[in-house]
N, C-alpha and C positions, 0 to 999 in steps of 0.2 A: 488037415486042410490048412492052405498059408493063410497069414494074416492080409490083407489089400495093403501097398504101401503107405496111403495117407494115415493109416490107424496104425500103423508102426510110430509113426513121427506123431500121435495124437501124444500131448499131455494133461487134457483134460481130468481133473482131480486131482494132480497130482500139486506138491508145495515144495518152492525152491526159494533155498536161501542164496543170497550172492551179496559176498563181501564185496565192499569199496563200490556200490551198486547204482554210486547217484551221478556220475559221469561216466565220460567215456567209453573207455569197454568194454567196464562193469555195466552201465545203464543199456549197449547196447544188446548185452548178454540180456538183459532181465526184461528189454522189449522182447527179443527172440524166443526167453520161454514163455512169457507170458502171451504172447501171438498164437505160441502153440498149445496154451489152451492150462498152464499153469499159474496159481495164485502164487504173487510173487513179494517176498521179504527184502527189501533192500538197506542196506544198514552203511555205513561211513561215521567218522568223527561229526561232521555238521549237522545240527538239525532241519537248517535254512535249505543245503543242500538239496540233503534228502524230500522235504516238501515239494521243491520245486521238480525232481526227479518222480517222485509219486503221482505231480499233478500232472507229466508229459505221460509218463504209463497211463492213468487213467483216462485220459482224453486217446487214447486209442484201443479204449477196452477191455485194459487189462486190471485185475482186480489185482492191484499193488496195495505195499503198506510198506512204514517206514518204519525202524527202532536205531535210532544214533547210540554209538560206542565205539571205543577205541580197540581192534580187533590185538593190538598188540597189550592190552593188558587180562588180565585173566578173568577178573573178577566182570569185566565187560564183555569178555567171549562169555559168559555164563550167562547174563542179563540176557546179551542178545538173543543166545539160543532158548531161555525160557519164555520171551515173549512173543518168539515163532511159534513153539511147541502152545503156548495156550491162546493165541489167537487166529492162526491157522491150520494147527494141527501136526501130526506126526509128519519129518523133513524128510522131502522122496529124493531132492537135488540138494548137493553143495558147491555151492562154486566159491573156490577162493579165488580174488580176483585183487584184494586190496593191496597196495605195494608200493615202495619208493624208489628213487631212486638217487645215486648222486654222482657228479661228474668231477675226476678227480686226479691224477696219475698216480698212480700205483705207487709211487715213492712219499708221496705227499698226501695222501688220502688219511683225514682225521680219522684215529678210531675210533671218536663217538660218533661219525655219521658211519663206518662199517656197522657198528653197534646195530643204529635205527634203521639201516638197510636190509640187515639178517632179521633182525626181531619183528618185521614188517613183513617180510617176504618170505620167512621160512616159520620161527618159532609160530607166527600168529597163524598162519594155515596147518599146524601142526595142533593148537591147540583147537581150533576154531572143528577142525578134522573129530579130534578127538572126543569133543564134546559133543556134537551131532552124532559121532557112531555110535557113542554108549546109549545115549540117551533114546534115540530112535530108528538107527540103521540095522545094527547090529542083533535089537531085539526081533527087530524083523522080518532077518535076514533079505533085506533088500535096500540098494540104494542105490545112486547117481555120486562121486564125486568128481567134481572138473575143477583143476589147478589150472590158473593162468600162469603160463610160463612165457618164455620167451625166445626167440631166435639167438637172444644172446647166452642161450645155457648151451648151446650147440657151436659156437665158438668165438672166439673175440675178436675185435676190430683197433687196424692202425689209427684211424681216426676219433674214436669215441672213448674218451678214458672214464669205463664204467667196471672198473675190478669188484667191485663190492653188491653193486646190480647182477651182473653175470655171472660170478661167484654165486649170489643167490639164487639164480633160475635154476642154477647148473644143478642145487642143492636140493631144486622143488619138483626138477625134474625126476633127478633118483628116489624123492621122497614117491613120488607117481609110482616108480617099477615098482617100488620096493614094498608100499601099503597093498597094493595090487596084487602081489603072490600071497600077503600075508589076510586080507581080507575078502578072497574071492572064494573062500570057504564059508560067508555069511549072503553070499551072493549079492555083495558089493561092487561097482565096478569103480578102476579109478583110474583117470586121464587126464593130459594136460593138454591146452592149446600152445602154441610156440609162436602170438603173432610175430608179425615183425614189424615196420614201423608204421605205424597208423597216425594221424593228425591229431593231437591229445594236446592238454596242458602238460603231462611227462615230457610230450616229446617236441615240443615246442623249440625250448632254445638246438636243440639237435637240428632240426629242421632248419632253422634259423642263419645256423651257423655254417651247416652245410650244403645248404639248398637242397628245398624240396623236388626241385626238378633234377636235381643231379644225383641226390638219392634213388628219385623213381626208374633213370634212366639207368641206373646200376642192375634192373633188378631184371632178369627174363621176359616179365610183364610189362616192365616200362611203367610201373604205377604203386604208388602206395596203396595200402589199404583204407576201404571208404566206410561208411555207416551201415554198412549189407553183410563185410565179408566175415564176419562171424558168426554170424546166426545161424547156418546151415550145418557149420561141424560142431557146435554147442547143443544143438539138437538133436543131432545124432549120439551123441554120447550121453543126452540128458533121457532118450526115449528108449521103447524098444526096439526103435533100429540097430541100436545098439548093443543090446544086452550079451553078444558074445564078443566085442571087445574093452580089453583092458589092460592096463599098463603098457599105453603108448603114449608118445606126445607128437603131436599133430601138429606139423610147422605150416602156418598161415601166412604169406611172407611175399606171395608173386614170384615165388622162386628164389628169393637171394638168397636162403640157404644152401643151393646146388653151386650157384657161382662161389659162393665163400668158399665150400667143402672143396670146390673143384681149383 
């Protein structure tokens, strides 16, 4: 007998972690599962942040909680992940979400901001990955991973000198396939979203510089992305609507990846 679809997309019980969780599209990933009925961890370097990110999830329901650390160092991926595991329990979701970025020409780009743009964007979802599988996916044999990637791993742009961003998606996206054949023998699933530009403090001076309307009119849609258009493929990949896909990356974008491609 099939499941009803609203009980596909239920997360009720379930606990999701989501890095860089107390803005943007981290916060509004963590409204999304928590909406759908999951107790939700949200973690970034501020503490002030995250408060204030807890008190907007609670004030619509959702049973959030906050633990600040630096996802790019180890000993704070550790923290993090043992104050999920003992105060809300074995982690069903991961979403790595936390990320920098920095704007540069490829001739001129410092390499200590490549440095903090790899170790932000790749090693710290790699570690942050690692330490949830051991600890509670893997014994499980069940979980949720979702990588926030980006339209820029899919390819680059004349206008926006981001070598060190897109170099990193490009990195977090193969990380996606490649954990994906290797972990779906514990029946893990792992996926990445690809938005593309949403109104953020990342994306602010882009915006800025290129205009927001001349971005949006670039794109099939004619629109950036708003506070809604992520939560319905974060949920699909976070439920069992999902459970037979994995290792894809999911471009979010109004289309501007077909025009670029094309």
């Amino acid at each position: 007998m099939s499941t009803p679809v609203q009980a596909l997309f239920d997360l009720t019980g379930k606990v999701a972690l989501v890095t860089g969780g107390s803005r943007g599209l981290g916060l509004q990933i963590a409204e999304a599962l928590g909406e759908a009925g999951a107790k939700v961890m949200v973690t970034s370097r501020k503490a002030a942040d995250l408060e204030q990110a807890v008190q907007h999830l609670q004030d619509r329901g959702i049973d959030a909680r906050w633990v600040a650390g630096d996802a790019s160092q180890p000993e704070a991926v550790r923290h993090v992940v043992d104050e999920t595991l003992q105060r809300l329990g074995q982690v069903d979701i991961l979403v790595n979400n936390a990320g920098a970025t920095w704007g540069a020409p490829a001739e001129d780009h410092p390499l200590e901001a490549w440095d903090k743009v790899m170790n932000l964007n790749v090693r710290a979802a790699f570690m942050m990955t690692q330490a949830v599988g051991k600890a509670s996916m893997i014994p499980r044999h069940a979980g949720r991973i979702i990588n926030v990637a980006s339209i820029a791993a899919l390819g680059g742009s004349m206008h926006v000198k981001f070598i060190a961003y897109g170099t990193s998606k490009g990195a977090l996206a193969s990380f996606t396939r490649t954990l994906a054949a290797e972990w779906g023998a514990y029946g893990i699933t792992v996926n990445a979203l690809a938005p593309g530009l949403f109104p953020s403090r990342m994306t602010r001076a882009t915006l800025a510089e290129l205009g927001a309307d001349r971005l949006a009119a670039a794109t099939p849609l004619q629109r950036l992305g708003d506070e809604d258009d992520l939560k319905g493929a974060v949920v699909l990949f976070a439920s069992a609507a999902g459970k037979h896909i994995t290792g894809q990356v999911l471009a979010v974008d109004g289309g501007a990846s077909v025009v670029h491609a094309g």
